[in-house]
C-alpha positions as a Markdown table, in Angstrom:
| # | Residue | x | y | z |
|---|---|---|---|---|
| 1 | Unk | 23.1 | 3.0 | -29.8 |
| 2 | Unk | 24.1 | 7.0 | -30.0 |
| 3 | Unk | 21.1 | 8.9 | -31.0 |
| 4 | Unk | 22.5 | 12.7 | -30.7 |
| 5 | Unk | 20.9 | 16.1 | -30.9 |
| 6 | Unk | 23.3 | 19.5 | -31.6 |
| 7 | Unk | 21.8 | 22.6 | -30.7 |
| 8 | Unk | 23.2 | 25.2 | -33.4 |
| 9 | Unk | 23.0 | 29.0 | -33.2 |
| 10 | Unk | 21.5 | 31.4 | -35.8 |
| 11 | Unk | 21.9 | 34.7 | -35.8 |
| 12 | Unk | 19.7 | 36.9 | -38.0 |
| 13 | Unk | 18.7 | 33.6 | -40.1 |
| 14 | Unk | 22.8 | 32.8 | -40.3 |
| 15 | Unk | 24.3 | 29.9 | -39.2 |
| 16 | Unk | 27.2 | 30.2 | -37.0 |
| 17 | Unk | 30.7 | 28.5 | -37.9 |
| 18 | Unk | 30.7 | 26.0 | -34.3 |
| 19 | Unk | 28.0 | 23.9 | -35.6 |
| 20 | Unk | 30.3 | 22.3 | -38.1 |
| 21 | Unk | 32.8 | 21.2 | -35.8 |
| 22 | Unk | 29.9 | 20.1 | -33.2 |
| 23 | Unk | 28.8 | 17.8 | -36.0 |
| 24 | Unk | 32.5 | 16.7 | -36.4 |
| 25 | Unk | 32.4 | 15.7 | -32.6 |
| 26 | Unk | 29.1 | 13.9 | -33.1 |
| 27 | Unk | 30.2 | 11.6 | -35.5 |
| 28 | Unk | 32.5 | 10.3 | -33.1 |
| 29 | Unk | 29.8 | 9.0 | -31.1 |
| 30 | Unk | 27.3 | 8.0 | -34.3 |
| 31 | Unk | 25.7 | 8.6 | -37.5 |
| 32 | Unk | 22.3 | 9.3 | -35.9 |
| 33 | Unk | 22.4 | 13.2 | -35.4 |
| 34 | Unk | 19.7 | 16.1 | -35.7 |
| 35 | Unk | 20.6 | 19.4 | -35.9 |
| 36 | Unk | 18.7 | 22.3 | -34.3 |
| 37 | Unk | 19.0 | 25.8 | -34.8 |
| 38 | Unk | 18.1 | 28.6 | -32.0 |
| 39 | Unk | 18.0 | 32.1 | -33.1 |
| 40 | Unk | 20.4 | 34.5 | -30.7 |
| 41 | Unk | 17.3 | 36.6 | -29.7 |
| 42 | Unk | 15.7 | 33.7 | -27.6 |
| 43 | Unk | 16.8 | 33.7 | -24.1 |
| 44 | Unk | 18.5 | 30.9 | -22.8 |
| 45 | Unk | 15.5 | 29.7 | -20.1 |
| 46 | Unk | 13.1 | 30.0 | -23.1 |
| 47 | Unk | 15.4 | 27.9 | -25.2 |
| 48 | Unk | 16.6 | 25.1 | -22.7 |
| 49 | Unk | 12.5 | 24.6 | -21.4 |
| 50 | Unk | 11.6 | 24.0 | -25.4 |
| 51 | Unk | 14.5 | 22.0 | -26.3 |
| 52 | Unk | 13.8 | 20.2 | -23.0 |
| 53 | Unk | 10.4 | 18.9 | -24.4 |
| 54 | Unk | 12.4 | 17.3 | -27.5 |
| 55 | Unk | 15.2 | 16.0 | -25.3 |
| 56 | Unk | 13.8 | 12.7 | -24.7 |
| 57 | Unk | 15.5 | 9.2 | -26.2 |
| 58 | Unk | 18.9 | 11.5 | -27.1 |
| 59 | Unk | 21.1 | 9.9 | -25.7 |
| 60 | Unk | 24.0 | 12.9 | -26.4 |
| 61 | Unk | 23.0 | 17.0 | -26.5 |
| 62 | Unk | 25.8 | 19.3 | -27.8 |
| 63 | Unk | 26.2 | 22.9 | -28.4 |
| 64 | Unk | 29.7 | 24.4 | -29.2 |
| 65 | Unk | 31.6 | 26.0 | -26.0 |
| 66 | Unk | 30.3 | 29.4 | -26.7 |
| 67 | Unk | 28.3 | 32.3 | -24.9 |
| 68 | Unk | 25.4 | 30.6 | -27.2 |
| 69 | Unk | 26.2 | 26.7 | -25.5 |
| 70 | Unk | 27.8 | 27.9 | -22.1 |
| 71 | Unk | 23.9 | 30.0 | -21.9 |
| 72 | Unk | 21.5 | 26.5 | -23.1 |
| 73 | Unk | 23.0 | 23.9 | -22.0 |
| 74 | Unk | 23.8 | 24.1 | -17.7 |
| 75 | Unk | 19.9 | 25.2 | -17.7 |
| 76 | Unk | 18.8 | 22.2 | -19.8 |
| 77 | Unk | 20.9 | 19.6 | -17.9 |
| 78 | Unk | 18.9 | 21.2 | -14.4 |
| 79 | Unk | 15.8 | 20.3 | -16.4 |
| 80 | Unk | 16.5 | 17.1 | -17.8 |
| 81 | Unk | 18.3 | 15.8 | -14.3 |
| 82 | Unk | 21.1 | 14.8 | -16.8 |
| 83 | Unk | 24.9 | 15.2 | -16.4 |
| 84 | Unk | 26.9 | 17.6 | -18.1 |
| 85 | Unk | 30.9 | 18.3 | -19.2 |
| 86 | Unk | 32.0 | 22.0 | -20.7 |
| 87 | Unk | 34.6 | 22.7 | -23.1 |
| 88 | Unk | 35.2 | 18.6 | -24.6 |
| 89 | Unk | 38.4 | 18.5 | -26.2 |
| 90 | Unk | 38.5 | 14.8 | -26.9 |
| 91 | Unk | 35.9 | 12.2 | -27.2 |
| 92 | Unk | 37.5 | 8.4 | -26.3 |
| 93 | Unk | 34.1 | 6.7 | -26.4 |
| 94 | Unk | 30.1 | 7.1 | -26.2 |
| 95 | Unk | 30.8 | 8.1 | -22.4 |
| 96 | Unk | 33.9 | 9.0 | -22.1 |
| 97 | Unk | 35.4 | 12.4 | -22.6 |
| 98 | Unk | 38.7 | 15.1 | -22.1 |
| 99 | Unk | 38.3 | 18.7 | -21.1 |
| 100 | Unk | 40.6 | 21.0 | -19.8 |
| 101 | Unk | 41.0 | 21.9 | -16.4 |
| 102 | Unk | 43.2 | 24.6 | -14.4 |
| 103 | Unk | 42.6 | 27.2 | -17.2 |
| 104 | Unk | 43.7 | 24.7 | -19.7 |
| 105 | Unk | 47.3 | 23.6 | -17.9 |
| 106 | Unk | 46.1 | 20.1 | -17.4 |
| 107 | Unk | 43.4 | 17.5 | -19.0 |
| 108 | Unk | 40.5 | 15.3 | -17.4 |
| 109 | Unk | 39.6 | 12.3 | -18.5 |
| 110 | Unk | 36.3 | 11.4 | -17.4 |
| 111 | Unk | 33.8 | 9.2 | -17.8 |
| 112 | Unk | 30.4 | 9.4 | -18.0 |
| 113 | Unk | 27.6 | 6.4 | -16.3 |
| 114 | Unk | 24.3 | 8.3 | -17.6 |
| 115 | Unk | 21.8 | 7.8 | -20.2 |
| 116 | Unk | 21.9 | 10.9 | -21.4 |
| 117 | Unk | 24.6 | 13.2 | -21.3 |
| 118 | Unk | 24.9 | 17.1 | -22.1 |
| 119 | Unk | 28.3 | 18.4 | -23.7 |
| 120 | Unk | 29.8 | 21.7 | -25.1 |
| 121 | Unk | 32.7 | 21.3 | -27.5 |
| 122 | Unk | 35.5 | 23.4 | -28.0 |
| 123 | Unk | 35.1 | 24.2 | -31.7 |
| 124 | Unk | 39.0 | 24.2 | -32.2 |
| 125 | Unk | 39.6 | 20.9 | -30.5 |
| 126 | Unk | 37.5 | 19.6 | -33.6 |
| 127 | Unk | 38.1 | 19.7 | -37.6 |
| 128 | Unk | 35.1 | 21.2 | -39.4 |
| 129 | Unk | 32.7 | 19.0 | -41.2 |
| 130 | Unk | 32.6 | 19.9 | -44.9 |
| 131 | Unk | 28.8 | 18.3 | -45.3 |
| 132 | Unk | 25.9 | 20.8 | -44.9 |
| 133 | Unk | 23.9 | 19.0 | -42.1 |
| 134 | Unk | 20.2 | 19.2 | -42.0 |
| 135 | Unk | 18.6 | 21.5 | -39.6 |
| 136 | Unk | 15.5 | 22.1 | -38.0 |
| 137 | Unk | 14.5 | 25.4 | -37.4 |
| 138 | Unk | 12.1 | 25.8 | -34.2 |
| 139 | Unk | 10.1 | 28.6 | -33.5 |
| 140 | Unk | 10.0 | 29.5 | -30.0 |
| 141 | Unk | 7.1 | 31.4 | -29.2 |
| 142 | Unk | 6.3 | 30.8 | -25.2 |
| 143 | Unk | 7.8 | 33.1 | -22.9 |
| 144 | Unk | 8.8 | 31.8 | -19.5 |
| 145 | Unk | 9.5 | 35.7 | -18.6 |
| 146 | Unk | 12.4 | 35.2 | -16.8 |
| 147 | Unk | 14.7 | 37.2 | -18.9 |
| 148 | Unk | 14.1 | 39.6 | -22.3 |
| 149 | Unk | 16.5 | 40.0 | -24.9 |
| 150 | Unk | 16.7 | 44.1 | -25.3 |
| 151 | Unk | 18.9 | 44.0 | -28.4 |
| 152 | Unk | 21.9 | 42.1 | -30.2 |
| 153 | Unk | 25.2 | 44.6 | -30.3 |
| 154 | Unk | 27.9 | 43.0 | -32.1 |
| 155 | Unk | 30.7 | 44.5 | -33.8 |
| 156 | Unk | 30.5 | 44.0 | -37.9 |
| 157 | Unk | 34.0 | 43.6 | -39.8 |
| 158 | Unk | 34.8 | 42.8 | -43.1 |
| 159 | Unk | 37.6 | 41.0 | -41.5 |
| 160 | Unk | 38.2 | 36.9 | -40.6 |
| 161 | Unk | 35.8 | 35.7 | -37.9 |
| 162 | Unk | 38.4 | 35.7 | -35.1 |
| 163 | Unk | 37.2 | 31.8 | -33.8 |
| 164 | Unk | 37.8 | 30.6 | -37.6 |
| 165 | Unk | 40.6 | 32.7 | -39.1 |
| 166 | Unk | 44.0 | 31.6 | -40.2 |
| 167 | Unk | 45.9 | 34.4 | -38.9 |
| 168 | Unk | 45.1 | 36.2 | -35.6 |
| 169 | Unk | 46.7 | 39.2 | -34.2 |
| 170 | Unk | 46.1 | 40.4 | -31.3 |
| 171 | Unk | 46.6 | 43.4 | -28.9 |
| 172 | Unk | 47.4 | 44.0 | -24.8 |
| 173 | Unk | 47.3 | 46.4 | -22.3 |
| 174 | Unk | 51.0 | 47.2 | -23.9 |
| 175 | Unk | 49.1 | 49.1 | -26.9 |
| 176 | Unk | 48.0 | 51.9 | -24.9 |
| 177 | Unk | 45.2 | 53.6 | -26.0 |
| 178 | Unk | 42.3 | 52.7 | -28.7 |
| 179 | Unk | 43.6 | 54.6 | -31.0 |
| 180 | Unk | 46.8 | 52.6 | -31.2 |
| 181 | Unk | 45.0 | 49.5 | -32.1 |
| 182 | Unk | 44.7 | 51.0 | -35.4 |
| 183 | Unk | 48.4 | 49.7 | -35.9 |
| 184 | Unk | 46.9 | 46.3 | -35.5 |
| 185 | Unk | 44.5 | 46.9 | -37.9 |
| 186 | Unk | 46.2 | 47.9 | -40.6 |
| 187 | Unk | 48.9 | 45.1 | -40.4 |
| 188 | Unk | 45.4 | 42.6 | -39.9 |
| 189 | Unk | 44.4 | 43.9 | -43.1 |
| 190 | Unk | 47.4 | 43.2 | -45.0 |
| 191 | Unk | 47.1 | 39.5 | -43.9 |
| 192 | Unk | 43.8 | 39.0 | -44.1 |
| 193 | Unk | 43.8 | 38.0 | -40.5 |
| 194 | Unk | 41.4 | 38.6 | -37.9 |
| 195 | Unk | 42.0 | 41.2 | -34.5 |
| 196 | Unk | 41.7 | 39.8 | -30.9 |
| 197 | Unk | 42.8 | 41.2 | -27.6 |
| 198 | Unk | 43.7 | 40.2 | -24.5 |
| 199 | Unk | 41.0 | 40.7 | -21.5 |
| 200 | Unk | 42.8 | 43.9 | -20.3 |
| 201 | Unk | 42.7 | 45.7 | -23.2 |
| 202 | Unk | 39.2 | 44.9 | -23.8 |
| 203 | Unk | 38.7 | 45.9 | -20.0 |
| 204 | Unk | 40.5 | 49.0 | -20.6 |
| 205 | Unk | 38.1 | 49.9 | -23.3 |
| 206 | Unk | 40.7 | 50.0 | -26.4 |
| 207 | Unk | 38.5 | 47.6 | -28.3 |
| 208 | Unk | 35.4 | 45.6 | -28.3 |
| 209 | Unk | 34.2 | 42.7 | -25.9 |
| 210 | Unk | 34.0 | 40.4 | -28.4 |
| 211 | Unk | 37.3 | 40.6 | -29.4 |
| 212 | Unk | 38.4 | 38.9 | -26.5 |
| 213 | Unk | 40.9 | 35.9 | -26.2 |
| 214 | Unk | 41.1 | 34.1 | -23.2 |
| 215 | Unk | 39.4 | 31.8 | -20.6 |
| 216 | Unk | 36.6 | 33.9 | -20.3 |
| 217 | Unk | 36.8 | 35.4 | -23.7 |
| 218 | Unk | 36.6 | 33.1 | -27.2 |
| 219 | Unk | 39.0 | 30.0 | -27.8 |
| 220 | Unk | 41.1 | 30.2 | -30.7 |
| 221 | Unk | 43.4 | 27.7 | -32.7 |
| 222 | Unk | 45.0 | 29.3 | -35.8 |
| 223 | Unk | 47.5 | 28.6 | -38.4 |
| 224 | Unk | 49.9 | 31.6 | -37.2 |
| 225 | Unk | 49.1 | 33.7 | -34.1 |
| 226 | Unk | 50.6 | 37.3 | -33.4 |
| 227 | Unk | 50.2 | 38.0 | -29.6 |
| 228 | Unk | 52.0 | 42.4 | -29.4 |
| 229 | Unk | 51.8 | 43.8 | -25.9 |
| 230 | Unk | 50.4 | 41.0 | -24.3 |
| 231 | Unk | 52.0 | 39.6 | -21.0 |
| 232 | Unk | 50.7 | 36.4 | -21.5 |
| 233 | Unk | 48.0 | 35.8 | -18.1 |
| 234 | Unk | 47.0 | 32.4 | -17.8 |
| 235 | Unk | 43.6 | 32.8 | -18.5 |
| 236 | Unk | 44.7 | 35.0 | -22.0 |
| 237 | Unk | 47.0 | 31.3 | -22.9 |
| 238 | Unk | 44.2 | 29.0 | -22.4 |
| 239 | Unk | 42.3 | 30.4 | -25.1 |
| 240 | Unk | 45.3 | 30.6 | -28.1 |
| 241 | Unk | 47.9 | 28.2 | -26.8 |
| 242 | Unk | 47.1 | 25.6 | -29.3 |
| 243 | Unk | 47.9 | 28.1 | -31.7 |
| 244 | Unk | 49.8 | 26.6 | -35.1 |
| 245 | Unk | 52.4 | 28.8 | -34.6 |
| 246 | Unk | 52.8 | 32.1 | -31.8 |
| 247 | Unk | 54.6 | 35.1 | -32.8 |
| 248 | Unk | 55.0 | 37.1 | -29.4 |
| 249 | Unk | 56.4 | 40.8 | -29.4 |
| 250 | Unk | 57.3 | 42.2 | -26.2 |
| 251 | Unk | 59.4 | 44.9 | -24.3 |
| 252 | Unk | 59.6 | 42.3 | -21.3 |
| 253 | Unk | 62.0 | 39.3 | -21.5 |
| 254 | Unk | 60.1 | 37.9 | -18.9 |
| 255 | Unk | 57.0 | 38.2 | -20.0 |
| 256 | Unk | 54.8 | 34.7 | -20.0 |
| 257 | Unk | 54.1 | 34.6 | -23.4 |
| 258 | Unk | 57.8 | 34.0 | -24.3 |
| 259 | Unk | 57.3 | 30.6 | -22.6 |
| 260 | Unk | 55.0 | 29.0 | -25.2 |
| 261 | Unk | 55.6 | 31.9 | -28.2 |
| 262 | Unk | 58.1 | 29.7 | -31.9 |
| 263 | Unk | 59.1 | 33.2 | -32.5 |
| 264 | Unk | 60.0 | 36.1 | -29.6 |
| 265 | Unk | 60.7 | 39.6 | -30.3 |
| 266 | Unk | 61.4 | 42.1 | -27.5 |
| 267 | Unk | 61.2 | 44.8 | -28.8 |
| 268 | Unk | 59.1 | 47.9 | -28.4 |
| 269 | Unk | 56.0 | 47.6 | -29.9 |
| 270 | Unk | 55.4 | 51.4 | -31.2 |
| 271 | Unk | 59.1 | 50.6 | -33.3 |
| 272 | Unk | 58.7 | 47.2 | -34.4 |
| 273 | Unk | 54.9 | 47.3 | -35.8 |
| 274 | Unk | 55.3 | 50.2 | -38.0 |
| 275 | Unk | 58.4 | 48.5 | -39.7 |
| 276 | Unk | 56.1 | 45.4 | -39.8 |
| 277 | Unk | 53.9 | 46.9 | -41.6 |
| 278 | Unk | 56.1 | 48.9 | -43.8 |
| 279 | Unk | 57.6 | 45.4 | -45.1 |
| 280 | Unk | 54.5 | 43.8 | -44.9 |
């Protein structure tokens, strides 16, 4: 019998989109499940030695595949001597699992011969419930002092979050400068979409780290995805290739993205994005 624990992030009192589709993963092992929510400002030992005291008789622990899962969970499978799979993508059975592997170009299917077993789930890979689970909120008030949270800097939009947004559009090194991301803006705005990047761009400084896409960045899934100046890196494909539909514009014909893009366009990019969003 399934008896499962979800570890949801909070951040300023809000609760964070990925819980909903951890909770559509847990139904697929049972209808026992307990929610609890961790506010961003406790550090990851803190969190993983508390949660570790409630751990026992759960027979599944998830968190979504995020900074906020990927931080908890490895340090609370050390504690609780239990085995652990990143990034779930499919679950067959109460011990048996799919996640990606080679940066998302092949599948694993492996199973699981543990009592208790610690997962993160891709949030795309999973629908989001529409219930309102119930959650505990814990208070975490002993400090291990291994690490201290200094302060939370995230960048605030009015836009789509880019993990849950329809329409994503997102920018490469081909964009040139941070002030030509402004293009991508604009157009973003006129479809209500959200703005990624590729890990170059972000690297290069013409945007935010949190607008990332990629293996190391966040994992996204949309209805329509707009991927201008990007070359297409493996590690930038593993995080949008299950895109709906990819829209790829490109100066390069042989640019990897054309390989997986419904819709090329090479094209220069400083032409085609002001027509865009002329007719747009």
């Amino acid at each position: 019998m399934s008896k499962i624990l979800i570890i949801a992030e909070h951040v300023n009192g809000q609760r964070q989109p990925a819980v909903y589709h951890c909770v559509m993963a847990a139904k697929q092992l049972g209808d026992d499940i307990k929610v609890l929510a961790v506010e961003a400002n406790v550090t990851a030992e803190n969190a993983a030695a508390y949660i570790a005291k409630l751990a026992n008789g759960y027979t599944h622990i998830l968190a979504p595949a995020n900074t906020f899962g990927k931080n908890i969970l490895p340090r609370l499978s050390g504690l609780l001597d239990a085995p652990m799979l990143s990034d779930i993508t499919e679950i067959h059975d109460a011990a048996t699992f799919s996640r990606p592997i080679y940066a998302g170009n092949a599948f694993t299917k492996v199973k699981i011969k543990s009592k208790q077993v610690l997962l993160t789930i891709r949030p795309t890979a999973f629908e989001a419930d529409k219930t309102e689970p119930e959650v505990e909120k814990i208070q975490i008030t002993e400090d291990l002092g291994l690490s201290k949270f200094v302060k939370l800097e995230a960048h605030t939009s009015d836009r789509p979050d880019l993990t849950t947004a329809d329409i994503v559009i997102s920018g490469g090194r081909g964009l040139q400068s941070k002030e030509n991301f402004a293009m991508l803006e604009r157009i973003a705005d006129k479809l209500n979409a959200a703005v990624g990047a590729s890990r170059a761009a972000v690297d290069a400084g013409f945007v935010p780290n949190d607008y990332q896409v990629g293996q190391t960045g966040k994992i996204v899934a949309p209805k329509l995805y707009i991927a201008v100046g990007i070359s297409g890196a493996i590690q930038h494909l593993a995080g949008m290739k299950d895109s709906k539909t990819i829209v790829a514009i490109n100066k390069d014909p042989d640019a990897p993205i054309f390989e997986i893009a419904d819709y090329s366009l090479v094209a220069d990019l400083f032409k085609v994005l002001p027509e865009l969003e002329e007719k747009l």
